[in-house]
ROPA-971415 format. One record per residue (C-alpha): residue number from 1; residue in one letter; chain; x negated, y negated, z negated. Coordinates in steps of 0.2 Angstrom, whole numbers, plus 5000, padded with zeros to 4 digits. Example, Ala and Ser with C-alpha at 12.3 -4.5 7.8 and 13.67 -1.06 7.14 Angstrom:
[1 A A [4938 5022 4961]]
[2 S A [4932 5005 4964]]
END
This chain:
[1 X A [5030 4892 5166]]
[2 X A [5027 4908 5177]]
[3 X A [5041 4909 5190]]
[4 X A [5043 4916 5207]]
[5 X A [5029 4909 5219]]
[6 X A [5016 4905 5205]]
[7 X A [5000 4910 5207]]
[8 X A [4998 4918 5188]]
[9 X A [4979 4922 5180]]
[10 X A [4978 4932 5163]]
[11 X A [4968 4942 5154]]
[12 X A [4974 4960 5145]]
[13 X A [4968 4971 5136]]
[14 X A [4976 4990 5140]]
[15 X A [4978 5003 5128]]
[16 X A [4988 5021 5127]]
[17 X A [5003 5025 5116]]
[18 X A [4989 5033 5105]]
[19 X A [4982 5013 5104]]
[20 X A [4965 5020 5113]]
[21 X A [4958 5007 5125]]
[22 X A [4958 5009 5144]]
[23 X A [4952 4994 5151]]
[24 X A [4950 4976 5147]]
[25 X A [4946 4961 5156]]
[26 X A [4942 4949 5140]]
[27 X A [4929 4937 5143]]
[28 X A [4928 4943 5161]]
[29 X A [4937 4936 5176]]
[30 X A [4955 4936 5175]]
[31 X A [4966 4943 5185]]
[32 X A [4977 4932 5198]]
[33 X A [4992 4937 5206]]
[34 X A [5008 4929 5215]]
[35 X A [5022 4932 5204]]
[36 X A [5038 4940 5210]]
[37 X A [5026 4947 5228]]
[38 X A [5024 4967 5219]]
[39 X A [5005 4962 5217]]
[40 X A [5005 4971 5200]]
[41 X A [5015 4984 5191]]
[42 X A [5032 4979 5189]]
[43 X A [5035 4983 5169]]
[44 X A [5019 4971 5167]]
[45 X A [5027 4959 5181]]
[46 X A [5043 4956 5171]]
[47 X A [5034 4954 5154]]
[48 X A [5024 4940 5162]]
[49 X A [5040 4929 5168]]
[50 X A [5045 4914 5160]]
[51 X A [5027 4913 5148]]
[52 X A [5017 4899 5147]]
[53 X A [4998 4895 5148]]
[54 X A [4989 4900 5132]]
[55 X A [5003 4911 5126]]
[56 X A [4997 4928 5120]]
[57 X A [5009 4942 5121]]
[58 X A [5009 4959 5118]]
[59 X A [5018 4967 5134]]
[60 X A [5024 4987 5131]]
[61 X A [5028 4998 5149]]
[62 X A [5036 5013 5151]]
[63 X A [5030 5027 5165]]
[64 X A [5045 5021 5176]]
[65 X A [5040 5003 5177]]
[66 X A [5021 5009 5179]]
[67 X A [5014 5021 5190]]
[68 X A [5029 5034 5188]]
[69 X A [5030 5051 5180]]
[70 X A [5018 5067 5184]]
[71 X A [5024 5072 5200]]
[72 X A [5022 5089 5200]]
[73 X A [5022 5090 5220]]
[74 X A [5004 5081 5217]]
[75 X A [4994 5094 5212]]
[76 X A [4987 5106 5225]]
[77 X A [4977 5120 5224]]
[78 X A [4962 5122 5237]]
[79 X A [4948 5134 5239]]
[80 X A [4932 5130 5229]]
[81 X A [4920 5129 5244]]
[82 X A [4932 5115 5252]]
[83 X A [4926 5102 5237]]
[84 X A [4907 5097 5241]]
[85 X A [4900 5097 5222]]
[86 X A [4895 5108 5212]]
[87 X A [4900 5099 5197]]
[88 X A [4919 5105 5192]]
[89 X A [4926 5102 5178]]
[90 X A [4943 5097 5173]]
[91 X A [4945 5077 5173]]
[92 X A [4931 5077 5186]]
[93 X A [4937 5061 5197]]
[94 X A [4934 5064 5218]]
[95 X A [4937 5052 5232]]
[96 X A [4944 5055 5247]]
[97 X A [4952 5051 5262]]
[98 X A [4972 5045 5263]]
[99 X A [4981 5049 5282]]
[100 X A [4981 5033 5284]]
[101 X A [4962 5031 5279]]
[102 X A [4965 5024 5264]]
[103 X A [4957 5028 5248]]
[104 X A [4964 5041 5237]]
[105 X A [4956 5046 5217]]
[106 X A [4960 5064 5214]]
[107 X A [4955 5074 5198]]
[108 X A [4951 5092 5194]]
[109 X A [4964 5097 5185]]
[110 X A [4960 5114 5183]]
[111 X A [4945 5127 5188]]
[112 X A [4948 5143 5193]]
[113 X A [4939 5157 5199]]
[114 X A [4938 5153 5218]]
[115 X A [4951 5138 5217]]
[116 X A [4953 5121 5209]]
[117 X A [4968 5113 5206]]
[118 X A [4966 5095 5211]]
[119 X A [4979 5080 5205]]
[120 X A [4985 5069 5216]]
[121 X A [4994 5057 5203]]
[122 X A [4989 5041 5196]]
[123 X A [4978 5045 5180]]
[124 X A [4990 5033 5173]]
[125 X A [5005 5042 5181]]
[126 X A [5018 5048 5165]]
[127 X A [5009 5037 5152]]
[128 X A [5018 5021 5143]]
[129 X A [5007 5008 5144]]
[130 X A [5003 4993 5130]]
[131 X A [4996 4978 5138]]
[132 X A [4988 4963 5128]]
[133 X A [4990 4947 5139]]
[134 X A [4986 4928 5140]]
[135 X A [4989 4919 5151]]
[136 X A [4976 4908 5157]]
[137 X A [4981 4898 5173]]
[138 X A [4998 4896 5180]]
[139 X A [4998 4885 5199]]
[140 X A [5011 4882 5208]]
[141 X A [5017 4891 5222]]
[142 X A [5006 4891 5238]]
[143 X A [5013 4882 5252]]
END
């Protein structure tokens, strides 16, 4: 049984409230985490404690046990020459640099005439999340 210390690998399947599918690992490697270390999300986390292996479940998060609400501090608005593409439309994903150099995904969230409005949220950021999971391996904590 999944307790604190165990080192957990599932699989899921993760769908919108709208049941459309955002990413799945099925049939791929699993994913392995410690449990109770805030290696995953922690709606998902507490969804996982106490199953079993083999045991299927269906696993629902709200935004607030996810990646949060839309923060609406996260969008900027920046002049168009300062984005090195061409291509801008909104959704379009960027990369770029954290302060702490750390890797940050940012999205045109809307083109102006001079400006573009980048996102700085999670794109999962305000979203419930569904997840299908199994557990695949459960092994005791790591000494």
């Amino acid at each position: 049984m999944i307790r604190n210390g165990s080192v957990v690998s599932f699989e899921y399947t993760l769908s919108d409230e709208n049941g459309e599918v955002l990413q799945s690992n099925k049939g791929k490697e699993p994913v392995t985490y410690t449990h109770g270390q805030h290696e995953i999300i922690p709606g998902l986390e507490k969804g996982l404690a106490e199953m079993e292996i083999n045991e299927e479940k269906s696993i629902r998060v709200k935004p607030e046990e996810a990646y949060g609400q839309v923060d609406p501090q996260g969008f900027k608005e920046v002049p168009k020459s300062d984005i090195p593409t061409t291509e801008l439309d909104v959704g379009t994903p960027l990369n770029a640099r954290g302060p702490q150099g750390e890797e940050l995904l940012i999205h045109v969230s809307e083109v102006k005439d001079d400006t573009v409005v980048l996102d700085f949220n999670h794109p999962l950021a305000g979203k419930t999340l569904h997840f299908d999971v199994k557990v695949v391996d459960i092994a005791p904590k790591e000494a």
